[in-house]
BAZAMI-115989 format. One record per residue (C-alpha): residue number from 1; x, y, z. Coordinates in Angstrom, 2 decimals, m for minus. Example, Ala and Ser with C-alpha at 12.3 -4.5 7.8 and 13.67 -1.06 7.14 Angstrom:
+-----+---------+---------+---------+
|   k |      c1 |      c2 |      c3 |
+-----+---------+---------+---------+
|   1 |   12.30 |   m4.50 |    7.80 |
|   2 |   13.67 |   m1.06 |    7.14 |
+-----+---------+---------+---------+
This chain:
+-----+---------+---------+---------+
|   k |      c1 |      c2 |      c3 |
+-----+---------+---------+---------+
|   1 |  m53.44 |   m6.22 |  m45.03 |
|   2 |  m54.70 |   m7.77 |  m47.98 |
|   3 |  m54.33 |   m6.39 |  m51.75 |
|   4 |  m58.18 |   m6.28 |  m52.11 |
|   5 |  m57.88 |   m3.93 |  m48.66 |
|   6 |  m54.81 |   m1.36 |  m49.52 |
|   7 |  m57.02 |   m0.96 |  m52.80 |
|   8 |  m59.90 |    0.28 |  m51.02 |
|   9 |  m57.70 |    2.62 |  m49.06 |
|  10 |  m56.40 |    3.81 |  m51.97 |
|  11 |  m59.28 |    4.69 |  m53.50 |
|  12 |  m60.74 |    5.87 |  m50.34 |
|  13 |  m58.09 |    8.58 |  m50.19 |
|  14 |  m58.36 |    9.60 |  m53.55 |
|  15 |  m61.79 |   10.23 |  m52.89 |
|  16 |  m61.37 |   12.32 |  m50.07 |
|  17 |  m58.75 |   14.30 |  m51.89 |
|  18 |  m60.90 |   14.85 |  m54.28 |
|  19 |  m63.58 |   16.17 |  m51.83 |
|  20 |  m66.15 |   13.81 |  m52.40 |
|  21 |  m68.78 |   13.91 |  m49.71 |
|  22 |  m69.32 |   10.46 |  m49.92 |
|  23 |  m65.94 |    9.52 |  m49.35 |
|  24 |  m64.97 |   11.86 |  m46.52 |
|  25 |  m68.51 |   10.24 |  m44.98 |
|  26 |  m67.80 |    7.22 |  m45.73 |
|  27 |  m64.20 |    7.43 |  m44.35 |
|  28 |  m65.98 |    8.42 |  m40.87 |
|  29 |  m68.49 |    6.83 |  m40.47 |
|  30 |  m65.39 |    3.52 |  m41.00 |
|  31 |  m63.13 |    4.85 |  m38.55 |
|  32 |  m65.26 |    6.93 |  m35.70 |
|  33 |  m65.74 |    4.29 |  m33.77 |
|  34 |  m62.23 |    2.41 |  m33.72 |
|  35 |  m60.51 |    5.71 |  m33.13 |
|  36 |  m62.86 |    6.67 |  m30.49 |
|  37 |  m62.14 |    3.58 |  m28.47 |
|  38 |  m58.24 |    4.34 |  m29.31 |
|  39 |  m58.41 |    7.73 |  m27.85 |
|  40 |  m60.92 |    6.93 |  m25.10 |
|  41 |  m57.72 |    4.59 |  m23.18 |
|  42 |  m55.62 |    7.17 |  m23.47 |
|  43 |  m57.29 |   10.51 |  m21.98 |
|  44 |  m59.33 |   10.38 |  m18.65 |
|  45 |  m63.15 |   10.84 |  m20.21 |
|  46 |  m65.68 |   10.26 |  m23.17 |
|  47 |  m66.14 |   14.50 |  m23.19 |
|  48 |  m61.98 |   14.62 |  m23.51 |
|  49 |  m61.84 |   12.07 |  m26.17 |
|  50 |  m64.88 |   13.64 |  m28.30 |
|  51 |  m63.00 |   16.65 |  m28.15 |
|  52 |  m59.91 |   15.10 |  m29.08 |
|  53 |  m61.63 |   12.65 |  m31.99 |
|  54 |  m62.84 |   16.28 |  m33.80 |
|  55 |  m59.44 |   17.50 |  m33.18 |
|  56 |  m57.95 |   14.26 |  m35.06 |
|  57 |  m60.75 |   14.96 |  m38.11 |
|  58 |  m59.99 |   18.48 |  m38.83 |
|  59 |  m56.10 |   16.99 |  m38.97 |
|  60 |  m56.60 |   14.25 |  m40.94 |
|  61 |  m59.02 |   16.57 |  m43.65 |
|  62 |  m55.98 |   19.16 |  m43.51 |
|  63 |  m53.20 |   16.81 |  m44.02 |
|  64 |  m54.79 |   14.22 |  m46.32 |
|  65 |  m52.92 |   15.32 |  m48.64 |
|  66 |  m49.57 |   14.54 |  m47.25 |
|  67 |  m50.11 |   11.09 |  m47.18 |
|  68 |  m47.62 |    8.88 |  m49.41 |
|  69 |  m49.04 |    5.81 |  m49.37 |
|  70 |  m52.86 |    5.45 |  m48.95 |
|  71 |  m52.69 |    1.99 |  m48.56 |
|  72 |  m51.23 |    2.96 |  m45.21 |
|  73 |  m54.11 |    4.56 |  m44.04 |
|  74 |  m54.81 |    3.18 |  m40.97 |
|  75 |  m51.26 |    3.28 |  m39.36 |
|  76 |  m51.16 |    6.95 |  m39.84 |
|  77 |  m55.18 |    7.77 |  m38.52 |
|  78 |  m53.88 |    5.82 |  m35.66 |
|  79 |  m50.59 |    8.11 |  m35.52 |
|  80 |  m52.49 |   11.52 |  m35.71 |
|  81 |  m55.34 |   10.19 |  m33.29 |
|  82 |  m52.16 |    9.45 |  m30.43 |
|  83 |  m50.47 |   12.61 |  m31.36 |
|  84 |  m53.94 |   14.81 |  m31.15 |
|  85 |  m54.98 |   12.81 |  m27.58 |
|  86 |  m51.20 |   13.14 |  m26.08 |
|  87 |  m51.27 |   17.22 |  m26.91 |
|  88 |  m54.55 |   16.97 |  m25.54 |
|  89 |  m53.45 |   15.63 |  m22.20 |
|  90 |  m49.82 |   18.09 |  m22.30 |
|  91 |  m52.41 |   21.23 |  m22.56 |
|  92 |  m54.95 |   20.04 |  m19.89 |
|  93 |  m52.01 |   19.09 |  m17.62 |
|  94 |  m50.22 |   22.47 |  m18.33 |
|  95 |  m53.15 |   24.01 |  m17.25 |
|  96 |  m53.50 |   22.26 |  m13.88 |
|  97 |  m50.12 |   22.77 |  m13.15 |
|  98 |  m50.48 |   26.40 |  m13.27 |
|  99 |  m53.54 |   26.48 |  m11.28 |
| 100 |  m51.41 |   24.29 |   m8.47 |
| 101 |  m48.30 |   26.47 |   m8.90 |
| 102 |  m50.75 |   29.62 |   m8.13 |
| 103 |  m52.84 |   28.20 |   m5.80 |
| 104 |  m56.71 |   28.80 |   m6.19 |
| 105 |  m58.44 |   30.48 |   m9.38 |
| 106 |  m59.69 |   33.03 |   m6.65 |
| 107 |  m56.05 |   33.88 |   m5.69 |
| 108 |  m55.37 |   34.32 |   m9.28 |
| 109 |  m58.11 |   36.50 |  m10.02 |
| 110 |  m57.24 |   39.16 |   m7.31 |
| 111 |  m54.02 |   39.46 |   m8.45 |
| 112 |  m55.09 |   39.67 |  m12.30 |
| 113 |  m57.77 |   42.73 |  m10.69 |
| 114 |  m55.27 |   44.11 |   m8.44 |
| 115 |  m52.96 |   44.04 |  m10.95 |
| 116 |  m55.16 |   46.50 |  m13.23 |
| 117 |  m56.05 |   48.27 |  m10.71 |
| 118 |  m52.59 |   49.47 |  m10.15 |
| 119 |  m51.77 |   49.74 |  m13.68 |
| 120 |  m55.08 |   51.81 |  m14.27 |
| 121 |  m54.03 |   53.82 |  m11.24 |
| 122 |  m50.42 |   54.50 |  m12.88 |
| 123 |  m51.96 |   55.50 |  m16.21 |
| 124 |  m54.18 |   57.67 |  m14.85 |
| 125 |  m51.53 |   59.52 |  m12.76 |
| 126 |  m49.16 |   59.95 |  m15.81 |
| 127 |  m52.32 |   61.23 |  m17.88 |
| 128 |  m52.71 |   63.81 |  m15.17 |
| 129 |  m49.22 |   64.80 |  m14.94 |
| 130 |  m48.73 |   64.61 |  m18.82 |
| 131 |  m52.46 |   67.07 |  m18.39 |
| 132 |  m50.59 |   69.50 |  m16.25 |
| 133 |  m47.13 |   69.53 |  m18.25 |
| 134 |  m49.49 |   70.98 |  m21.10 |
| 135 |  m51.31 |   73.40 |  m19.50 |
| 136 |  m48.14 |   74.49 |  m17.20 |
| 137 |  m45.96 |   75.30 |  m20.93 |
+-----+---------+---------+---------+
C-alpha cells in the first residue's frame, strides 16, 4: 500500500466517524463490489451473499470506531466480511441440521400442535380442578 493510499484511508475513516454522508457513501459505493465478489465464493448464492454484504455494513458502521489503524482498512473489511459470511453459513447449516435430525417440517409441526394441544388440555384440567377446589371450600 502506498503512503498516498493509507492517507486516503485515513481520512476516509475519519470521515465516517464523523458521520459524514459523503464518506460513509463514498466508502460503499468503493468497497460493495469487491466485498460482494469476496462473500459471493464463500456462501452458496447471490440472495445469501446480499444478505450477508448488509450484515457486514451494519458491522462495519457499528464498529468503525474500534479500528486502530485506518490505514488498515481494507484487511479488516475483508476480516468482518469472512466472519459475517462464515456465521452466515454456521446458522443456515444449524438450521438444516435440525430439520434432518427431525425429519420433515410437517413432522415437526404436529408435534409443535400436538404438543399444545396437550399442554392446553392440562391447563384446562387444573383450571377446572383449581374451579372446583374453590367452590368445594
Amino acid at each position: 500500500m502506498t503512503e498516498k493510499q493509507a492517507i486516503y484511508y485515513e481520512l476516509l475513516v475519519l470521515r465516517c466517524r464523523q458521520g459524514q454522508k459523503e464518506g460513509i457513501e463514498e466508502l460503499v459505493r468503493d468497497w460493495e463490489r469487491p466485498l460482494l465478489y469476496y462473500i459471493r465464493r464463500l456462501v452458496e448464492s447471490e440472495q445469501e451473499a446480499w444478505e450477508a454484504l448488509q450484515e457486514t455494513w451494519i458491522k462495519v458502521l457499528r464498529g468503525i470506531w474500534r479500528l486502530r489503524e485506518p490505514s488498515k482498512l481494507p484487511p479488516w473489511l475483508y476480516s468482518i466480511a469472512r466472519q459475517t459470511a462464515l456465521s452466515h453459513l454456521r446458522t443456515k447449516y444449524s438450521e438444516q441440521t435440525m430439520f434432518e435430525n427431525t425429519g420433515d417440517f410437517q413432522v415437526l409441526e404436529t408435534v409443535i400442535l400436538t404438543w399444545r394441544s396437550t399442554m392446553l388440555n392440562k391447563f384446562t384440567m387444573d383450571l377446572t380442578e383449581y374451579r372446583w377446589s374453590i367452590v368445594m371450600y
